[in-house]
C-alpha positions as CSV (number, residue, x, y, z in Angstrom):
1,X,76.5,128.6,45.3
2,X,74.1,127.4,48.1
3,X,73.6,124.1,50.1
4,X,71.4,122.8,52.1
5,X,71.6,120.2,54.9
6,X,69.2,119.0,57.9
7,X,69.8,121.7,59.7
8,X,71.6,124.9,58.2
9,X,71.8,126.8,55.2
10,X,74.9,127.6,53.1
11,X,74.9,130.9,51.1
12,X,77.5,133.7,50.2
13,X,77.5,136.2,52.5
14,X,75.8,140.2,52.0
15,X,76.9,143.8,52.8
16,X,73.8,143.1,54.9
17,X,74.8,140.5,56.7
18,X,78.0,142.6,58.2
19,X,76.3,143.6,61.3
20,X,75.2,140.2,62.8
21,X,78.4,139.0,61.4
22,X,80.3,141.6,63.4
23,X,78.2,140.9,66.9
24,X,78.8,137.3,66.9
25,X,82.9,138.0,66.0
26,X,83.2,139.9,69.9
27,X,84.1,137.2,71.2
28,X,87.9,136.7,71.7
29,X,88.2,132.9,72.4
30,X,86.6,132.6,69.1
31,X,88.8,134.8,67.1
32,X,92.0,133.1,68.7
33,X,91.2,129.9,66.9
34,X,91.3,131.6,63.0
35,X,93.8,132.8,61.0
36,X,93.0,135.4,59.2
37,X,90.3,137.8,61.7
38,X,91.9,140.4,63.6
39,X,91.6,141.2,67.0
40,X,89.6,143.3,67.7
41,X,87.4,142.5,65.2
42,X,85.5,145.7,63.9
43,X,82.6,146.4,61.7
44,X,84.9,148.0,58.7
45,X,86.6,144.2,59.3
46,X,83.0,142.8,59.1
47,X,82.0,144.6,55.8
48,X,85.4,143.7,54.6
49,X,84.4,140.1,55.2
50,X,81.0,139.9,53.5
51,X,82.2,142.1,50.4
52,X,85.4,139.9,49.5
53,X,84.6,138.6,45.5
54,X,82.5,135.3,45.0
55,X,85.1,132.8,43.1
56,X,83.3,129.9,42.3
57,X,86.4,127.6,42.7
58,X,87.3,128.9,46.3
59,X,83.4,129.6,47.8
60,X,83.0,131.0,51.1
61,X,80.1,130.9,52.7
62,X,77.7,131.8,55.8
63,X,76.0,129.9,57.9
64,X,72.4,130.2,59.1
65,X,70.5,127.7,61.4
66,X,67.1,127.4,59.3
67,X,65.6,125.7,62.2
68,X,63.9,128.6,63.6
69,X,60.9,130.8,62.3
70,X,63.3,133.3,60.9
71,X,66.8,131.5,59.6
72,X,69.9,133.1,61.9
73,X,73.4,133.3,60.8
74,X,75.4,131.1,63.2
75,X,79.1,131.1,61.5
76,X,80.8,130.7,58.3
77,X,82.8,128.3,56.2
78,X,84.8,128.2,53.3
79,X,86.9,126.5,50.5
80,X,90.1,128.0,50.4
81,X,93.0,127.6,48.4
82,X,96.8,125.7,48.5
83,X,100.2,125.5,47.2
84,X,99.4,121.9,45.7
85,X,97.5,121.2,42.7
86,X,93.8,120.2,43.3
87,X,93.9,119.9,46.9
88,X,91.9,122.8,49.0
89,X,92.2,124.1,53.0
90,X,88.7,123.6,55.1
91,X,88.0,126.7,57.1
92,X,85.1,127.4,59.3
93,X,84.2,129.0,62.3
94,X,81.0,128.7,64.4
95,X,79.8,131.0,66.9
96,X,79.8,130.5,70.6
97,X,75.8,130.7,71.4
98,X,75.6,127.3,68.9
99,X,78.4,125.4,69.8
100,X,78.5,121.4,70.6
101,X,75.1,121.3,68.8
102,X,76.8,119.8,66.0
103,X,76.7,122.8,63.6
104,X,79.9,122.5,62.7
105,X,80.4,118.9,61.7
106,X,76.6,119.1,59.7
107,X,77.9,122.5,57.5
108,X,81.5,121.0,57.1
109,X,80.5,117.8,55.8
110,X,78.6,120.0,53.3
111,X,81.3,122.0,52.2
112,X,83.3,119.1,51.7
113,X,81.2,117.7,49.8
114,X,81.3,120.5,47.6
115,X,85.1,120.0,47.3
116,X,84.5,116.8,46.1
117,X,82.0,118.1,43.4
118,X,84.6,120.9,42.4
119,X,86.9,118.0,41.6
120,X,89.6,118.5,44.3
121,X,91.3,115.0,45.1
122,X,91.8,116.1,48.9
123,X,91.1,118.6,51.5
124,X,93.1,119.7,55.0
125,X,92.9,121.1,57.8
126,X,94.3,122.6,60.9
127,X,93.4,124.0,64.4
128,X,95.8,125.5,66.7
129,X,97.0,123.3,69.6
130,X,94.9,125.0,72.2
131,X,91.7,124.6,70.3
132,X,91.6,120.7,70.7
133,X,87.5,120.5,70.3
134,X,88.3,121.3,66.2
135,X,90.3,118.0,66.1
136,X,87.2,116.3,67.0
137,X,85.1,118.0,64.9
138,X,87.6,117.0,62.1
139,X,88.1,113.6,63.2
140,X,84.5,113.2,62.9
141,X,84.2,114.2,59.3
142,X,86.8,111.5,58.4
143,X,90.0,114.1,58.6
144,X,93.0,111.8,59.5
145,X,96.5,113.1,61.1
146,X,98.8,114.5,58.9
147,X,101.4,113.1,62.1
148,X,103.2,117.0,61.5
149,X,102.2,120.0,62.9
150,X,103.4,123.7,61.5
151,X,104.1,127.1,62.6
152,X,100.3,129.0,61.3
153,X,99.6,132.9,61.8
154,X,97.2,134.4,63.3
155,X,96.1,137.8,63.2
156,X,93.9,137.5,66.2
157,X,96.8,136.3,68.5
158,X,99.5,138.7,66.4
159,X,101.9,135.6,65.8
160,X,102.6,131.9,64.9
161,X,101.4,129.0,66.9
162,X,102.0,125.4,66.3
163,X,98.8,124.3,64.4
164,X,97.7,120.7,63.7
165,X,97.6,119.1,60.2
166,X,94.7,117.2,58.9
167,X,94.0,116.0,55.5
168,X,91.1,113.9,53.9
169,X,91.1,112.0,50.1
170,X,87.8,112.7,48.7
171,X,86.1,109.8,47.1
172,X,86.6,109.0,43.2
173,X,90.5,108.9,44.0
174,X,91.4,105.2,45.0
175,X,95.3,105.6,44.3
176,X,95.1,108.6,46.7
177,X,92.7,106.3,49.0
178,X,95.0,103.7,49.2
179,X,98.3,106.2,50.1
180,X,96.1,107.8,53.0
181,X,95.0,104.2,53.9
182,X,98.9,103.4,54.3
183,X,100.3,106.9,55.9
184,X,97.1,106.6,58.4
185,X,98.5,103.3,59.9
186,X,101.8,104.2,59.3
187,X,101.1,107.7,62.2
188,X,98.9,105.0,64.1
189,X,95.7,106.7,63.1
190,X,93.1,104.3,64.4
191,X,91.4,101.9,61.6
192,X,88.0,103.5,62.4
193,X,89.3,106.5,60.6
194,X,89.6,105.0,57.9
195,X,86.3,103.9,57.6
196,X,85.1,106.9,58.1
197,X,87.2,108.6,55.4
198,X,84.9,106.2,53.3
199,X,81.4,106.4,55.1
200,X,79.1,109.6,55.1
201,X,79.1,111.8,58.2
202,X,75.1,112.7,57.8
203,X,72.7,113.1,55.4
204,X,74.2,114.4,51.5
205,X,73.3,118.2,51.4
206,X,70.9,119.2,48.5
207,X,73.5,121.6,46.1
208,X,72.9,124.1,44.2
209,X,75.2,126.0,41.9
210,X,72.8,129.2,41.3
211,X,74.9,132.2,41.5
């Protein structure tokens, strides 16, 4: 499955991409904010990472910034399954050199996107306390406050840490719609959220499910 959006490139990832995938993971700020990379993160964990299986319900993918001459891989995201019936986890990570150049929002809004396309009612998130700068990036994709946070792991920090909870209703569900309308307010989420949870974040990525 690939996607494309103004600026980036979605695409499952290659045993060829574990190199440049492995450079841009030495970075131990970055690693602190995941869940499930290791620190330190090695190459054998790279090429781990890039050979996991292709499930078309759960897709993963890497991101490249197509904006220069030769496309460069500048993160990844992915789909990832929960205990609830038809509702998926966001999870991406984008690397240091290319942040607060909007990357992040642009692929996200993609990928959830491709939630919705999947047929998932609703998505969530989370990002550890100390990694506020993900709340914004989620709050500007339409994500809304769950008002309860949870005790996550992470392998990079070798323990729990209080994570906050986001979630999103994806469009086509209006009795959902109307529940997150109602628990928003209720957690004194502000009413531009939910316009947002209604309104596109950029441009609709062009989608294509090419194996």
């Amino acid at each position: 499955m690939f996607a494309r959006t103004e600026r980036t490139l979605l695409r499952p990832s290659f045993a060829e991409d574990a190199p440049v995938i492995h450079q841009l993971m030495q970075d131990e700020a970055l690693v602190r904010n995941l869940a499930s990379a290791p620190w330190p993160y090695t190459l054998n964990d790279a090429q781990q990472f890039t050979s996991l299986d292709h499930d078309a319900r759960y897709p993963k993918f890497i991101i490249l910034n197509r904006t220069k001459s030769t496309p460069e891989i500048i993160g990844s995201a992915a789909i990832l399954p929960t205990d609830k019936d038809n509702q998926v986890e966001l999870g991406y990570w984008i690397a240091r050199p290319h942040w607060n150049q909007g990357f992040a929002t642009e692929a996200a809004n993609a990928v959830i996107q491709i939630a919705q396309i999947l047929g998932y009612d609703n998505i969530v998130a989370s990002h550890f306390f100390d990694n506020p700068a993900s709340g914004r990036v989620l709050r500007k994709l339409g994500f809304a406050p769950l008002g309860k946070n949870q005790l996550r792991y992470s392998k990079g920090r070798n323990g729990q840490e209080l994570s906050h909870i986001y979630h999103k209703i994806l469009a086509g569900n209006d009795s959902a719609d109307k529940g997150a309308q109602k628990s928003s307010h209720d957690n004194g989420v502000d009413s531009d959220i939910d316009a947002v949870m209604r309104g596109s974040v950029s441009t609709p990525p062009m989608i294509s499910f090419a194996a």
